[in-house]
VEXVEX-877161 format. One record per residue: x, y, z of N, C-alpha, C in turn; residue number from 1. Coordinates in steps of 0.02 Angstrom, whole numbers. Each point is the difference from the previous one (the first is absolute). Last residue first. Layout:
N
<<X; Y; Z>; <X; Y; Z>; <X; Y; Z>; NUM> ...
***
This chain:
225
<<-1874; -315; 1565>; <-23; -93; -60>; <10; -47; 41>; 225> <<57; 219; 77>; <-63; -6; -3>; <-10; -64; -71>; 224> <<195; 101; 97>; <-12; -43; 24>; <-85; 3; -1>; 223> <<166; 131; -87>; <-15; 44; 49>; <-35; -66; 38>; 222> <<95; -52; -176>; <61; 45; 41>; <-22; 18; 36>; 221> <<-152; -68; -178>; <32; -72; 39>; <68; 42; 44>; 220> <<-138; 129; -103>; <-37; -50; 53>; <33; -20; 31>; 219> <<77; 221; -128>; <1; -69; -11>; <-31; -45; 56>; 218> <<35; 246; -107>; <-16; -17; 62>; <-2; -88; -1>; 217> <<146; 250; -143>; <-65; -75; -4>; <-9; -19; 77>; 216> <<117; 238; -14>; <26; -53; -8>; <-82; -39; -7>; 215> <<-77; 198; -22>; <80; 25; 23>; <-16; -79; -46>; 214> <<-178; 71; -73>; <64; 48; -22>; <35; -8; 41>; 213> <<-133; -208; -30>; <-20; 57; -10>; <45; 42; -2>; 212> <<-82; -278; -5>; <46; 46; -34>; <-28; 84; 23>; 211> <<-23; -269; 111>; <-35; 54; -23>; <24; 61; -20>; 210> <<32; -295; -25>; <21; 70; 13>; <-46; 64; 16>; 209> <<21; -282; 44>; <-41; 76; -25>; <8; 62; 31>; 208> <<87; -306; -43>; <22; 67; 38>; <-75; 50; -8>; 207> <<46; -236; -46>; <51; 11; 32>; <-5; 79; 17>; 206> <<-163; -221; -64>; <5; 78; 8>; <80; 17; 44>; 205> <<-90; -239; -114>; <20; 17; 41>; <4; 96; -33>; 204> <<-126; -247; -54>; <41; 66; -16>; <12; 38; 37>; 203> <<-160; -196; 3>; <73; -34; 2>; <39; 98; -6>; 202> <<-242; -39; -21>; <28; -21; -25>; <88; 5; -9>; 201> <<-117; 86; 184>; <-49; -86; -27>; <21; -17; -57>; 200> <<103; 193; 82>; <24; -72; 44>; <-51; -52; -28>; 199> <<-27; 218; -86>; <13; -7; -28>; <42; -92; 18>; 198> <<-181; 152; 105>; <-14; -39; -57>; <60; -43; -45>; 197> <<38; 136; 204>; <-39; -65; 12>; <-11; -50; -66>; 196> <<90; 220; 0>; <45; -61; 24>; <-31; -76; -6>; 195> <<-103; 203; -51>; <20; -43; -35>; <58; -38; 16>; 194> <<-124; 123; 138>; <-34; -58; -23>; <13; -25; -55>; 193> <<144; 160; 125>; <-30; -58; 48>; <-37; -55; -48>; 192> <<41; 215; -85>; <56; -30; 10>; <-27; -85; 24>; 191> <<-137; 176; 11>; <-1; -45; -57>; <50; -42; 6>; 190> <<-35; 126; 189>; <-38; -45; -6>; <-10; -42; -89>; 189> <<165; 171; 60>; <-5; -66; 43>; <-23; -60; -5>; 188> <<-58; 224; -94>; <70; -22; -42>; <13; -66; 30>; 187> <<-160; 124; 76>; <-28; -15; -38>; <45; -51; -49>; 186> <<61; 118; 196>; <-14; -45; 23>; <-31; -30; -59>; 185> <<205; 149; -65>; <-81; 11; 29>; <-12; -63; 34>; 184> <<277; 68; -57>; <-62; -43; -14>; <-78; 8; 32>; 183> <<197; 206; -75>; <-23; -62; 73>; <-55; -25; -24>; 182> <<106; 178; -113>; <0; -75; -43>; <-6; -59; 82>; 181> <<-49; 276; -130>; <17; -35; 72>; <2; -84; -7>; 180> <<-48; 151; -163>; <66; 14; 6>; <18; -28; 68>; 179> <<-200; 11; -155>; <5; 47; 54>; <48; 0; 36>; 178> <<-42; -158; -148>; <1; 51; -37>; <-9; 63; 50>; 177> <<64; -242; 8>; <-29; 29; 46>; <2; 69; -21>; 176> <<34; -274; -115>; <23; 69; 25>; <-30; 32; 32>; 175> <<62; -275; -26>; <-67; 67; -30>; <37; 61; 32>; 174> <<61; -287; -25>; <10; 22; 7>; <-61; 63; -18>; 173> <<86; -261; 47>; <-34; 61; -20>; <23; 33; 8>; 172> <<94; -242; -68>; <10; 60; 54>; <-63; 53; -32>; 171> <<26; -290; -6>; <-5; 61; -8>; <31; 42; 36>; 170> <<30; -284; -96>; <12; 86; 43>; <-21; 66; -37>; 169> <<-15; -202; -120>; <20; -41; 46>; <6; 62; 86>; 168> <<-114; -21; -289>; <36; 51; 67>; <6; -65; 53>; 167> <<-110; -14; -231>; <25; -89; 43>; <83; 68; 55>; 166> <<-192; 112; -177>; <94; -8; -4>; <36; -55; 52>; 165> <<-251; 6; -7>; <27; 18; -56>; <82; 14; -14>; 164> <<-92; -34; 229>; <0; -50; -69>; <-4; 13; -36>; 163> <<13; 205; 122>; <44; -40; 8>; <9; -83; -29>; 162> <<-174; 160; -44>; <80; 20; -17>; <41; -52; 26>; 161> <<-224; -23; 97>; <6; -4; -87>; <65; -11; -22>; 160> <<-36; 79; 222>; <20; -77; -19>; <-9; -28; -65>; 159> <<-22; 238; 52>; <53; -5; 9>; <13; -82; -2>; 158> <<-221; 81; -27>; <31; 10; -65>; <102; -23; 28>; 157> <<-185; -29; 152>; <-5; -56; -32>; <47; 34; -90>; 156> <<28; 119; 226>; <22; -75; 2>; <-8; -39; -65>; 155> <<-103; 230; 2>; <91; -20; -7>; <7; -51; 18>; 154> <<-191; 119; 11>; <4; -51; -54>; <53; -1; 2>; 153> <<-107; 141; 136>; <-2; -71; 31>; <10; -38; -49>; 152> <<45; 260; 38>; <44; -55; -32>; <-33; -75; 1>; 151> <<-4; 248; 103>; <-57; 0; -39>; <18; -51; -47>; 150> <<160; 56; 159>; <-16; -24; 50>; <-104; -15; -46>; 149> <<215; 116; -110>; <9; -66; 4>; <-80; -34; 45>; 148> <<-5; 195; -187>; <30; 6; 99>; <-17; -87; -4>; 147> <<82; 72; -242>; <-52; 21; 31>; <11; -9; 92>; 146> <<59; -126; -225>; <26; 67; 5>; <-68; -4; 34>; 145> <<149; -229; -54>; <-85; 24; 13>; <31; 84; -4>; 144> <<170; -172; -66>; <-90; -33; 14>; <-36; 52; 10>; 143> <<243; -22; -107>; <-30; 37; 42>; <-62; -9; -11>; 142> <<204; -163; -15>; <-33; 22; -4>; <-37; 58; 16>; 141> <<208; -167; -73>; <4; 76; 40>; <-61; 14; -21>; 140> <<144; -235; -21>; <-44; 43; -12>; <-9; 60; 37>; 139> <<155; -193; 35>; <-44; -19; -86>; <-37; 52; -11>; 138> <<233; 12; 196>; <-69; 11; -47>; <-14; -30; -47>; 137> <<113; -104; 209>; <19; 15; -71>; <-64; 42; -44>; 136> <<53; -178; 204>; <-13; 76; 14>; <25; 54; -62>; 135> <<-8; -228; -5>; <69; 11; 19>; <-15; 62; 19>; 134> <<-183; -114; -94>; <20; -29; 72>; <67; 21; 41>; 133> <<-123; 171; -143>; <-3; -72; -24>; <19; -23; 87>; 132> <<-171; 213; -33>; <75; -21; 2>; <24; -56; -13>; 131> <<-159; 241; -29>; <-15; -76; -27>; <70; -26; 0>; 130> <<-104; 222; 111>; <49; 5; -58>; <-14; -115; 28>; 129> <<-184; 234; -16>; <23; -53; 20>; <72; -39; -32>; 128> <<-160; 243; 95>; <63; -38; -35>; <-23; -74; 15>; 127> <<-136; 241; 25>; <-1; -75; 34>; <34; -44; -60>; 126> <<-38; 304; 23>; <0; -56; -35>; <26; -84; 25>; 125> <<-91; 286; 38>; <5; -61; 41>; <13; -70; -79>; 124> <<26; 254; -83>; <-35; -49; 22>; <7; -63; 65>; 123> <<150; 169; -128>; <-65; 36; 17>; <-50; -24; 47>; 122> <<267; -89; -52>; <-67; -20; -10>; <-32; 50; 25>; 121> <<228; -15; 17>; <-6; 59; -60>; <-88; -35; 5>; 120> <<136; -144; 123>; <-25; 46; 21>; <-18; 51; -31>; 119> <<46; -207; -51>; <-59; -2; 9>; <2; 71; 22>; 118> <<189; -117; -90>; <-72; -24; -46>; <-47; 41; 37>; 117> <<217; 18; 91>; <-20; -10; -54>; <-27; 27; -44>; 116> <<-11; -99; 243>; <-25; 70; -3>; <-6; 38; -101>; 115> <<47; -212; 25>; <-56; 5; 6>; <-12; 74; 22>; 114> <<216; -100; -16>; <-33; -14; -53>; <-55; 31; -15>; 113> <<114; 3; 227>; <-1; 59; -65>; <1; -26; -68>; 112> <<-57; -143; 170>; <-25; 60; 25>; <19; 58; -68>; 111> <<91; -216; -1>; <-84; 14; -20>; <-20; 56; 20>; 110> <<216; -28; 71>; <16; 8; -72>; <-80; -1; -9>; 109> <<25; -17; 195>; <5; 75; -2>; <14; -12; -87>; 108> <<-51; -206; 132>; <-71; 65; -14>; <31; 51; -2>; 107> <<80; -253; -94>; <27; 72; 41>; <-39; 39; 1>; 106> <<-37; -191; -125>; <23; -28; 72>; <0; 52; 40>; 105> <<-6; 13; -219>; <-70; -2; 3>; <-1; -11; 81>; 104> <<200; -4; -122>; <-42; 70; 24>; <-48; 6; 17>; 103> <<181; -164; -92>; <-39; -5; 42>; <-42; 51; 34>; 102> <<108; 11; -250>; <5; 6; 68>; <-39; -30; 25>; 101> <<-53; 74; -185>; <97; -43; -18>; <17; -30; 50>; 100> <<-203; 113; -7>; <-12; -32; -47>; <61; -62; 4>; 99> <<12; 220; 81>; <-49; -38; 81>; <-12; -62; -73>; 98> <<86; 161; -101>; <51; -9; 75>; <-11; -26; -8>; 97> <<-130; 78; -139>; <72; -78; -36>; <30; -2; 55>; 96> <<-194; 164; 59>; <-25; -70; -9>; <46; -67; -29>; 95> <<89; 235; 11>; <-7; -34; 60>; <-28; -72; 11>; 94> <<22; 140; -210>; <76; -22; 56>; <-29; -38; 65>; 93> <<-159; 108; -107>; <6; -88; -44>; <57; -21; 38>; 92> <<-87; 203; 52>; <-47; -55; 42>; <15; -38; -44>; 91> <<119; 189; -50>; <39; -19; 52>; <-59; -79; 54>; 90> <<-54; 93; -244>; <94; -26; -2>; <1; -24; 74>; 89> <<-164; 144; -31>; <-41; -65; -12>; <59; -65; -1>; 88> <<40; 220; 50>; <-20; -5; 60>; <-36; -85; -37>; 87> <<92; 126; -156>; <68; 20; 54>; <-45; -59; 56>; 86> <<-131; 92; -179>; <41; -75; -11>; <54; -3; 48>; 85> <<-140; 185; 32>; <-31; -89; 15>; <43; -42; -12>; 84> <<97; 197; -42>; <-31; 13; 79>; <-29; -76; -5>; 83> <<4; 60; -196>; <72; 6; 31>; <21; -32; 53>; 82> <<-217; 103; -106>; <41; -77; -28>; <26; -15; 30>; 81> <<-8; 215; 38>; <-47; -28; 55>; <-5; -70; -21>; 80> <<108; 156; -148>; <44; -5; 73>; <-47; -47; 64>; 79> <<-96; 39; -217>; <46; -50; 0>; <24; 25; 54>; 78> <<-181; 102; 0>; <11; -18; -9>; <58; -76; 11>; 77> <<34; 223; 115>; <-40; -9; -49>; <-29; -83; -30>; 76> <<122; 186; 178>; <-23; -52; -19>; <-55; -29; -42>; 75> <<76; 237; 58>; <42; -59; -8>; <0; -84; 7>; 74> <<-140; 148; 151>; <37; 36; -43>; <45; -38; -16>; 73> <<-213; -115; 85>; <59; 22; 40>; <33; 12; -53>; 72> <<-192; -120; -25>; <-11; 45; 35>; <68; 60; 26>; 71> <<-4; -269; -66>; <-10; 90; -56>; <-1; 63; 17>; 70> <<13; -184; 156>; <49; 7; -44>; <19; 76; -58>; 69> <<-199; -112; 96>; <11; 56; 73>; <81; 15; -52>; 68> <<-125; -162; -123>; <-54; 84; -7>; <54; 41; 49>; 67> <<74; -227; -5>; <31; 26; -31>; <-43; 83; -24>; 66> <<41; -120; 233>; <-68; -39; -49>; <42; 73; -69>; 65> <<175; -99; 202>; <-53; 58; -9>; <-47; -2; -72>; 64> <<209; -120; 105>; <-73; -24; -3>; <-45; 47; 11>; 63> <<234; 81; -13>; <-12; -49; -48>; <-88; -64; -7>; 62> <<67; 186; 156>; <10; 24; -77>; <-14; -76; -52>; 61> <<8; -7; 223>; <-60; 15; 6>; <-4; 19; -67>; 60> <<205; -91; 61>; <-46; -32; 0>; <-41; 16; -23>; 59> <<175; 143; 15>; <-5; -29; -48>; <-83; -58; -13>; 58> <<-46; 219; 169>; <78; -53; -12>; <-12; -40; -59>; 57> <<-161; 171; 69>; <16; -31; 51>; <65; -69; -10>; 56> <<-127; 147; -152>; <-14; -65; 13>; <0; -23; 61>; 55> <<94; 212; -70>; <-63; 12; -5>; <-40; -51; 4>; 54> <<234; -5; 35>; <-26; 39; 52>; <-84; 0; 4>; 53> <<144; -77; -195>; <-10; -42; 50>; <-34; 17; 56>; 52> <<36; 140; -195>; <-67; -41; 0>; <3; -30; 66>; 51> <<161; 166; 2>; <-71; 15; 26>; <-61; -65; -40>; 50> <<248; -42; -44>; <-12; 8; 90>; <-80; 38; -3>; 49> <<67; -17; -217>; <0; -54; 28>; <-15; -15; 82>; 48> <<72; 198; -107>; <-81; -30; -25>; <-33; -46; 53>; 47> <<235; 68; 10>; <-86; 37; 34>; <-55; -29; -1>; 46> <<192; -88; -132>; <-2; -12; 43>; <-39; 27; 67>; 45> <<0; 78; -219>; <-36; -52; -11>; <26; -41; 72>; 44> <<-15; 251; -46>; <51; -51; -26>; <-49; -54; 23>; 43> <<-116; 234; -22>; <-2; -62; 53>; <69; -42; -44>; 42> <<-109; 174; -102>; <15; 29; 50>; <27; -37; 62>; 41> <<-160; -104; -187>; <47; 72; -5>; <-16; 3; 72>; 40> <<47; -242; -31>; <-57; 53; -16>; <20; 70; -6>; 39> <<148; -221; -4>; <-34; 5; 27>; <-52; 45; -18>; 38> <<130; -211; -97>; <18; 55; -13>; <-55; 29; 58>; 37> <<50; -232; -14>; <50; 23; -39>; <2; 89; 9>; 36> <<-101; -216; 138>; <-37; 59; -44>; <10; 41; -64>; 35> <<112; -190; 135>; <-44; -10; -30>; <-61; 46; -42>; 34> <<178; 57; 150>; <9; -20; -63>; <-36; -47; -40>; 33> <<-61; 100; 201>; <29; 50; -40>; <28; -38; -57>; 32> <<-71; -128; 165>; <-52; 23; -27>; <-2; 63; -74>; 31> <<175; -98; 173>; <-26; -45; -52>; <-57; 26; -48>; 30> <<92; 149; 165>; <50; -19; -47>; <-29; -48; -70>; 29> <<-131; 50; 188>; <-11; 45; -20>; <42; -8; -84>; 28> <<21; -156; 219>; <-51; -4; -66>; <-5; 45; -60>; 27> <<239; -29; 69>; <-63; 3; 38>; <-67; 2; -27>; 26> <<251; -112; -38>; <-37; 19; -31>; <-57; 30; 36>; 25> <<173; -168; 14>; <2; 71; 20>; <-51; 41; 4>; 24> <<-6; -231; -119>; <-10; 7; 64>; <27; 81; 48>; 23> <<74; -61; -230>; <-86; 6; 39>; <-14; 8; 55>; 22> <<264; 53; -64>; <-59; -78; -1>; <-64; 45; 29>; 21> <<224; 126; -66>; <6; -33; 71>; <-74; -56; 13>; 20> <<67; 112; -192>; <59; 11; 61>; <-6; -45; 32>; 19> <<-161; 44; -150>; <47; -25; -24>; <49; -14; 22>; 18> <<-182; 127; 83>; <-8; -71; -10>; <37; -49; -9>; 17> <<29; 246; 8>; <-2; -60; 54>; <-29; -41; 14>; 16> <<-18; 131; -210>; <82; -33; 13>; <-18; -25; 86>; 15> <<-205; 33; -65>; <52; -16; -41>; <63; -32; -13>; 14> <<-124; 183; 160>; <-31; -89; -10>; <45; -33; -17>; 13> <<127; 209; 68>; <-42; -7; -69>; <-12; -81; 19>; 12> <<168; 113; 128>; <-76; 26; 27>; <-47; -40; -56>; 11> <<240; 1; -24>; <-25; -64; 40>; <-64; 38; 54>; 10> <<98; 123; -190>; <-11; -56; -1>; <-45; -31; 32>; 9> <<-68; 227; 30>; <74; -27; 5>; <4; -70; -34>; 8> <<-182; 162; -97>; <11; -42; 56>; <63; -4; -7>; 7> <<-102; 80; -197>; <46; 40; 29>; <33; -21; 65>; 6> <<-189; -133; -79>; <77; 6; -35>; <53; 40; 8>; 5> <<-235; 8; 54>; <29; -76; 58>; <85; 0; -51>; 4> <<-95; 268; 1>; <-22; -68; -14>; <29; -64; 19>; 3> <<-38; 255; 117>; <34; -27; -25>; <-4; -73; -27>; 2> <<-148; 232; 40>; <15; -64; 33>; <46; -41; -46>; 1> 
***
């Protein structure tokens, strides 16, 4: 098998990167050079195409719990470092968007903040992100782990949080570790009562997400707030 160097030029990651911008680039591409070298018998652009395949695409690769990581020929270790800091890089980029930005306004920029943060979760996990008056993060919490609808302490810990940082707006948010991300009725009915709780003291709920493997699900779009 012939190596990524013997490649035509403008076949090689690399140089078509250099050509012609990142953005060319297919995952496999990106991934390949981030790898640098591949496995016996495999160039490293193979490689590369059977981890993605074996994730199910860059995504699933990159929020994958770092034991399932290992697990897989050639990866080792630091190549699995790698892998996080790549993916921990891409939930700060996003949070200096939506930071710089009015983003907090937009449910597809929150939407993929939060998928993010949340979908590589094992766990059911119940977000809270803490907003000023300009819709501005002060905070990114994760409150509870576990099935939301076994919860009756979230009003009084989520109004905690919020005087304590003098929040002016919330958004929730939780994941659906079973990959289906339609809101439950369990999901509703909390929803619902911290609305409630949160109008007595003046704060307003703007959204709740429910994160799973396709696109986020957002309340307030589907008109359930």
């Amino acid at each position: 098998m012939a190596s990524v160097k013997e490649w035509p030029l403008q076949e090689r990651p690399r140089e078509k990167m250099a050509e012609l911008g990142v953005a060319a680039l297919s995952d496999a591409e990106l991934l390949a050079i981030m790898l640098g070298t591949g496995v016996r018998g495999k160039d490293v652009v193979t490689y590369a195409r059977e981890l993605l395949n074996a994730f199910d695409g860059i995504g699933g690769m990159l929020g994958a719990p770092a034991a399932l990581l290992l697990e897989q020929p050639g990866l080792g270790p630091a190549r699995v470092m790698q892998l996080q800091v790549i993916m921990e890089m891409s939930r700060r980029y996003l949070a200096w968007q939506l930071k710089r930005s009015e983003g907090f306004t937009q449910p597809s920029m929150v939407g993929d903040y939060l998928t993010a943060q949340l979908r590589h979760q094992q766990r059911e996990v119940f977000v809270v992100l803490l907003l000023d008056s300009q819709h501005r993060l002060l905070k990114y919490v994760e409150l509870f782990q576990g099935t939301i609808n076994a919860a009756p302490v979230y009003p009084r810990e989520i109004i905690k949080l919020v005087m304590q940082h003098n929040a002016a707006a919330v958004i929730l948010a939780h994941n659906h570790p079973s990959g289906v991300a339609e809101p439950s009725q369990a999901d509703q009915r909390v929803t619902e009562r911290l609305k409630k709780a949160l109008n007595m003291i003046d704060v307003a709920l703007l959204d709740h997400f429910v994160i799973g493997s396709g696109a986020p699900v957002s309340f307030a779009e589907r008109g359930l707030l």
